[in-house]
C-alpha positions in Angstrom: -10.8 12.2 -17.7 -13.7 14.1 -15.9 -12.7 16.2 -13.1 -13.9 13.8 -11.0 -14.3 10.5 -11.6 -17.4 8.3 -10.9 -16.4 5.0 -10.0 -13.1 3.3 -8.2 -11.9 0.2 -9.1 -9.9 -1.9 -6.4 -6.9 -4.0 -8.0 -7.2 -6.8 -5.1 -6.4 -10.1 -3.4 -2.6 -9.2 -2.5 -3.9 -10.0 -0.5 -6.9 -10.2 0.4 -7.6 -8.7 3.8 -5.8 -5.5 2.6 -8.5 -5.3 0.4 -10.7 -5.9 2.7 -9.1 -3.5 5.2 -8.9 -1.2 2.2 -12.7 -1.1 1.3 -13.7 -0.6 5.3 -10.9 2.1 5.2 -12.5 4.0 2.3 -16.2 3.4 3.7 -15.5 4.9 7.5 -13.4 7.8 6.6 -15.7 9.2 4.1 -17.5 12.5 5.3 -21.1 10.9 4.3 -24.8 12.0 5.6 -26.5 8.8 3.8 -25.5 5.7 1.4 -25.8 7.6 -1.6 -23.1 10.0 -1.2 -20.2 6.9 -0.9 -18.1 6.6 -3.8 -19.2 4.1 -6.1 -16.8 1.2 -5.8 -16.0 -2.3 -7.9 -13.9 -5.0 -6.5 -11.7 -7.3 -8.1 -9.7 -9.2 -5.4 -8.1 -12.4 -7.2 -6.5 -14.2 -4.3 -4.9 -16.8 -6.4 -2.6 -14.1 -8.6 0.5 -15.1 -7.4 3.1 -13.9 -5.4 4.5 -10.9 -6.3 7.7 -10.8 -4.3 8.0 -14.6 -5.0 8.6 -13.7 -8.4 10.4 -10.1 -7.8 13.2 -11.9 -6.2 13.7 -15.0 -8.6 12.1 -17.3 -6.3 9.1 -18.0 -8.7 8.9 -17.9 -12.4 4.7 -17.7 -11.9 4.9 -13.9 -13.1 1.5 -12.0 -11.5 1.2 -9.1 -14.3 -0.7 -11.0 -16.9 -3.2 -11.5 -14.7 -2.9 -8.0 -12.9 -3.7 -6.5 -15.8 -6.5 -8.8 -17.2 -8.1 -7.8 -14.2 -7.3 -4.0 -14.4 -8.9 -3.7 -17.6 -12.0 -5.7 -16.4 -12.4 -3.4 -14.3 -12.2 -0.7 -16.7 -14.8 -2.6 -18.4 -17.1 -2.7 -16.2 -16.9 1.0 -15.6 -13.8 2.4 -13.4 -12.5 5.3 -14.1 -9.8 5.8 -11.5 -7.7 2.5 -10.3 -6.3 1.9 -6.6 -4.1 -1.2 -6.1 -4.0 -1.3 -2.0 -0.7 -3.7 -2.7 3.1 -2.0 -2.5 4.9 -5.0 -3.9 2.9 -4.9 -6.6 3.5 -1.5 -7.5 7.1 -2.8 -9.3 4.5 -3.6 -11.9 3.1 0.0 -11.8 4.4 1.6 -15.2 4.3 -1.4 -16.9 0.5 -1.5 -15.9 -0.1 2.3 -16.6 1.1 2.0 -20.1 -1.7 -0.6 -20.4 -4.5 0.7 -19.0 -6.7 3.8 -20.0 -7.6 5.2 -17.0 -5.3 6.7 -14.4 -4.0 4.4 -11.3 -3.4 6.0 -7.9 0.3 5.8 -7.1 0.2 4.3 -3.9 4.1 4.7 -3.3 4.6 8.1 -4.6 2.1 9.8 -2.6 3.5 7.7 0.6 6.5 9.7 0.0 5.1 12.9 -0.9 3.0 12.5 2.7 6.3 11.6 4.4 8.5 14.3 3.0 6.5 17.3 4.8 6.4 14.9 8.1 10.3 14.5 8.3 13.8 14.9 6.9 14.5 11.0 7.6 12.5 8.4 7.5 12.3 4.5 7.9 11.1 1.9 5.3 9.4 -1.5 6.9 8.1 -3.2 3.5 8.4 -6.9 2.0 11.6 -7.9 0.5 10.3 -7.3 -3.2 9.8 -3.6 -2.5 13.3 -3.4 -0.8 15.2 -4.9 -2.9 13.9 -3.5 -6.2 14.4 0.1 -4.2 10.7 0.8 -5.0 10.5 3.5 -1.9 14.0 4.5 -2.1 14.9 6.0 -5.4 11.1 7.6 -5.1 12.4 8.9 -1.5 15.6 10.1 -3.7 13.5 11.7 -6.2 12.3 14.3 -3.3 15.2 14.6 -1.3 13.8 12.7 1.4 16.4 10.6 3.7 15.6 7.0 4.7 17.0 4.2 6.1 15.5 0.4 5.5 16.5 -2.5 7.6 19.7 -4.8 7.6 19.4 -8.5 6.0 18.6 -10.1 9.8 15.9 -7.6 10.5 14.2 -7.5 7.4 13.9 -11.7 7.5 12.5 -10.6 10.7 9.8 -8.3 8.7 9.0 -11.0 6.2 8.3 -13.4 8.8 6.0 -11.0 10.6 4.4 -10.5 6.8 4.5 -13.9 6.1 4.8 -16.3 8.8 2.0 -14.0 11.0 -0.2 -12.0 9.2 -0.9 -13.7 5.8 -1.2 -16.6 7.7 -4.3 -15.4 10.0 -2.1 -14.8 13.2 -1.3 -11.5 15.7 1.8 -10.6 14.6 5.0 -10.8 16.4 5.8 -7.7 17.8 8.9 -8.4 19.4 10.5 -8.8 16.2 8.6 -6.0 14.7 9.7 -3.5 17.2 13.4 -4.6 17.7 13.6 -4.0 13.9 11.6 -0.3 14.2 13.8 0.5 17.1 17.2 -0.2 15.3 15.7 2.2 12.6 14.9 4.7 15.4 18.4 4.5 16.0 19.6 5.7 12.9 17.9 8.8 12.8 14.9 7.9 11.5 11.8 10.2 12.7 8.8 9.0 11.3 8.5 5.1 9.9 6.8 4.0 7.0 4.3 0.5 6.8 5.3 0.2 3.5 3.2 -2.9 2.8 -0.4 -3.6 3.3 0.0 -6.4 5.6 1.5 -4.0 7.9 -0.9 -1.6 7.9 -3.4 -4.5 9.7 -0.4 -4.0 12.6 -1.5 -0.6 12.8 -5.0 -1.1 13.4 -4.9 -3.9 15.3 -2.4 -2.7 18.4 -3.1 0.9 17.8 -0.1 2.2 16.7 0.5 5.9 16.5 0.6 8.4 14.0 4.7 8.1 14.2 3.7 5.2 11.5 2.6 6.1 8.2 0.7 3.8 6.9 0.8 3.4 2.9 -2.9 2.6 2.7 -4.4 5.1 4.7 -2.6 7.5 2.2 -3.7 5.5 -0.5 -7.1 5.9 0.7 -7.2 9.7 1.7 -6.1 10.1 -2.1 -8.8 8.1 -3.3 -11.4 9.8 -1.4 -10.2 13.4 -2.3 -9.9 12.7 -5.7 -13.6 11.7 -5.5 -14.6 15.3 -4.4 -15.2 13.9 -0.7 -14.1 14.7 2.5 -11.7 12.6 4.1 -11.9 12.4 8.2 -10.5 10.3 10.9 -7.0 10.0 8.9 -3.9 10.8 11.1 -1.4 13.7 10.4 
């Protein structure tokens, strides 16, 4: 691969105002003087793949890689060179996708980590039942030596209905549930919290949560816009 790449492409739809989120994200916090100097970007955002965590847990035998990496490599084809995938569910699919594609894909999880480790010894994981259960941040929070601590079975219903029930569904989120389950993970020690799913990371911006949250797609995005050879501003520490 060239030492920096030309074009990003955007594994999206899961969902879609992530990507959306995602693409604005990329566009504002890009040290820019004109149009031309914003990284060149192609969108695939397939709404109707379906639901990863659906099928992670068993509930659903519609399985979404097929059609993950379809779409991947169209993107490939039509000239990316360096794959994002603002979605941490669907990172469970992430080696399987990487030994598929030709082109390297951002690891949106492992850099979440990496950002976390140097922020705290122990840290909280709020993310969709697919990406608890399969210990998608955990054994990559093992891996570094970083502590963490991820919600019980009643508070992490709690998160999937905020996921669910609020945010893919168009509606503020409830935060009473939200923060009863971030303040039982305060409680345990944890110093620094992780939005470990895209659909939180909308939380974030809209009630203007502090930096104490590290949100998986703003690292995702810094990444992105680094590895372009640009300058990343307005991201917090």
């Amino acid at each position: 691969m060239k030492t920096k790449p030309s074009v990003l492409g955007i594994l999206g739809g899961l969902g879609p105002m992530a990507t959306v989120y995602f693409y604005e994200m990329l566009t504002r916090h890009t040290l820019v003087s004109c149009d031309q100097e914003h990284i060149d970007i192609i969108i695939n955002s397939r709404s109707s793949t379906p639901d990863r965590t659906a099928f992670i847990l068993g509930k659903s035998n519609k399985n979404p890689f097929d059609i993950m990496s379809a779409d991947a490599k169209r993107l490939v084809t039509f000239g990316a060179d360096v794959l994002a995938i603002p979605c941490n569910t669907a990172h469970y699919f992430y080696d399987s996708l990487n030994s598929e594609i030709d082109v390297p894909i951002l690891n949106m999880i492992e850099e979440t980590v990496l950002f976390a480790q140097k922020r705290c010894k122990k840290v909280g994981i709020l993310a969709t039942s697919g990406t608890i259960d399969t210990n998608t941040y955990q054994r990559v929070c093992d891996e570094h030596s970083l502590e963490y601590a991820v919600p019980n079975a009643e508070q992490q219903a709690d998160i999937m209905s905020v996921i669910y029930d609020d945010i893919k569904k168009g509606k503020p989120a409830d935060m009473n549930k939200f923060n009863n389950v971030v303040n039982a993970l305060k409680a345990d020690g944890c110093e620094r919290m992780i939005l470990g799913c895209t659909e939180l990371s909308l939380i974030k911006r809209d009630e203007k949560l502090s930096s104490f949250y590290i949100d998986s797609m703003e690292v995702l995005a810094k990444n992105a816009i680094e590895m372009f050879g640009r300058t990343a501003i307005g991201f917090d520490d």
